[in-house]
C-alpha positions as CSV (number, residue, x, y, z in Angstrom):
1,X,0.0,0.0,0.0
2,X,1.7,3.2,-1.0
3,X,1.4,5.9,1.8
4,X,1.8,3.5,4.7
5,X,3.6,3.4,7.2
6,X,4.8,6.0,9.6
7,X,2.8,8.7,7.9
8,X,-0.2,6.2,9.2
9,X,0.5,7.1,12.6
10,X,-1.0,10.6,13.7
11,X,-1.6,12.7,16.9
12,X,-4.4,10.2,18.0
13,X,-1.7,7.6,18.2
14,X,0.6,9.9,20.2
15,X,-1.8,10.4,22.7
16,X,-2.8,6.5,23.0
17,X,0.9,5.1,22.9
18,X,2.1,8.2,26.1
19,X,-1.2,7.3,27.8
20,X,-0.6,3.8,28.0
21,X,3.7,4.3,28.4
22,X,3.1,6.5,30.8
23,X,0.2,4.0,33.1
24,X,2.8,1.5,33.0
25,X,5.2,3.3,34.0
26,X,3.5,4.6,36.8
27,X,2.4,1.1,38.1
28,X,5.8,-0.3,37.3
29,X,5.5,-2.3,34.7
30,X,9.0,-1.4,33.2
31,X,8.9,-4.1,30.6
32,X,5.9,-3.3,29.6
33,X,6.5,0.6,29.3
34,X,9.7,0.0,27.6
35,X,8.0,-1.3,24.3
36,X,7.3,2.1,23.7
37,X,10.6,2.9,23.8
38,X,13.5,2.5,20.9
39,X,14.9,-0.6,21.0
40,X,18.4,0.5,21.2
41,X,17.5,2.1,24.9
42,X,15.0,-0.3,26.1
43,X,17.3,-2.5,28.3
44,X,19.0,1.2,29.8
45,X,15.5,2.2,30.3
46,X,14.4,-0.9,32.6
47,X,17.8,-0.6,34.4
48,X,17.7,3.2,35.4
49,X,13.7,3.2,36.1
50,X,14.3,-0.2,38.1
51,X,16.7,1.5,40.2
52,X,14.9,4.8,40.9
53,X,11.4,2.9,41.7
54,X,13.5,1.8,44.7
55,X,14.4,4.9,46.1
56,X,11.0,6.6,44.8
57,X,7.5,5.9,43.9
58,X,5.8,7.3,41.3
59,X,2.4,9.1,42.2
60,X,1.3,10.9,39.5
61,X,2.8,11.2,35.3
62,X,0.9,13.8,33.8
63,X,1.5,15.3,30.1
64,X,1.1,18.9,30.4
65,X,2.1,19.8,27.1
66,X,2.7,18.5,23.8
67,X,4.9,19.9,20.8
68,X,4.6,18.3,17.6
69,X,7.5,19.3,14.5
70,X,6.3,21.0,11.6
71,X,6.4,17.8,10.1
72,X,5.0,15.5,12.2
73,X,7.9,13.2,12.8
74,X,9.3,14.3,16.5
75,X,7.3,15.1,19.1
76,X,9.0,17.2,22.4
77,X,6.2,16.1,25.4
78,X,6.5,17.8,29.1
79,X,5.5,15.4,32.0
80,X,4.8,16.5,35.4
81,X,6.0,13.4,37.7
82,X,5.3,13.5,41.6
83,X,7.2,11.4,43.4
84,X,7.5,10.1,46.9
85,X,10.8,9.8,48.4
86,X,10.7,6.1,50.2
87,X,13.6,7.0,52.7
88,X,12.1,10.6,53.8
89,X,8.1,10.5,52.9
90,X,9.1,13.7,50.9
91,X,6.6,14.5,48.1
92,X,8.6,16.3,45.2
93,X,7.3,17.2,41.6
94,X,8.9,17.9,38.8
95,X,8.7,18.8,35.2
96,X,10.6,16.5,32.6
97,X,10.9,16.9,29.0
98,X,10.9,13.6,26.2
99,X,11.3,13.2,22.7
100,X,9.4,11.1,20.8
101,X,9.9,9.8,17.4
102,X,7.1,8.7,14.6
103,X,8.4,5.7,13.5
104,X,7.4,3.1,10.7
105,X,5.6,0.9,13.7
106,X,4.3,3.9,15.6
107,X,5.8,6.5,17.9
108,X,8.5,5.9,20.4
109,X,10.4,7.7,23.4
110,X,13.3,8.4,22.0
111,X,14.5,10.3,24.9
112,X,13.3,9.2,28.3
113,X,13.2,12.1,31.0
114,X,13.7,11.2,34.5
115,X,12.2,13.4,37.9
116,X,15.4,15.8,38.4
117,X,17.3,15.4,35.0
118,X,15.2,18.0,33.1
């Protein structure tokens, strides 16, 4: 079919595929969040988030913004994340930023953002 592939994945898509990365996340299920991320990273991805769900839990992941490339490809997405310290009780929130990249099989977290690293 001409006209497939990446071009076939749209805004709607963006909004399904961080909805359910980001619910996974939340309830840490790493494996399952990391399919939305590029291959190359995935493994990184389980190890870092693994690590930091130790020290914190994650309370809230919500988009507050989204900005899409003139041509549809990259997408720059700001997260709010509230976390709970496990060793102090502390609540902390913070704004992170990720890229996202519309691929032939859908879009993908390109850049993963943790609480504190911007």
């Amino acid at each position: 079919f001409a006209g497939c592939g990446r071009h076939g994945f749209g805004r709607n898509d963006l909004d399904l595929t961080l909805s359910k990365h980001h619910i996974d996340l939340r309830w840490g299920r790493l494996e399952n969040a990391a399919q939305t991320v590029t291959p190359t990273m995935r493994a990184e991805f389980v190890r870092v988030w693994s690590e930091r769900l130790g020290q914190s839990e994650l309370q809230e992941l919500d988009v507050v913004g989204i900005v899409v490339a003139e041509n549809g490809d990259k997408a720059e997405v700001i997260v709010r994340v509230t976390t709970v310290d496990r060793s102090t009780m502390t609540v902390s929130t913070s704004t992170v930023t990720e890229s996202w990249l519309r691929t032939d099989n859908g879009w993908l977290l390109a850049k993963p953002a943790l609480p504190g690293q911007g």
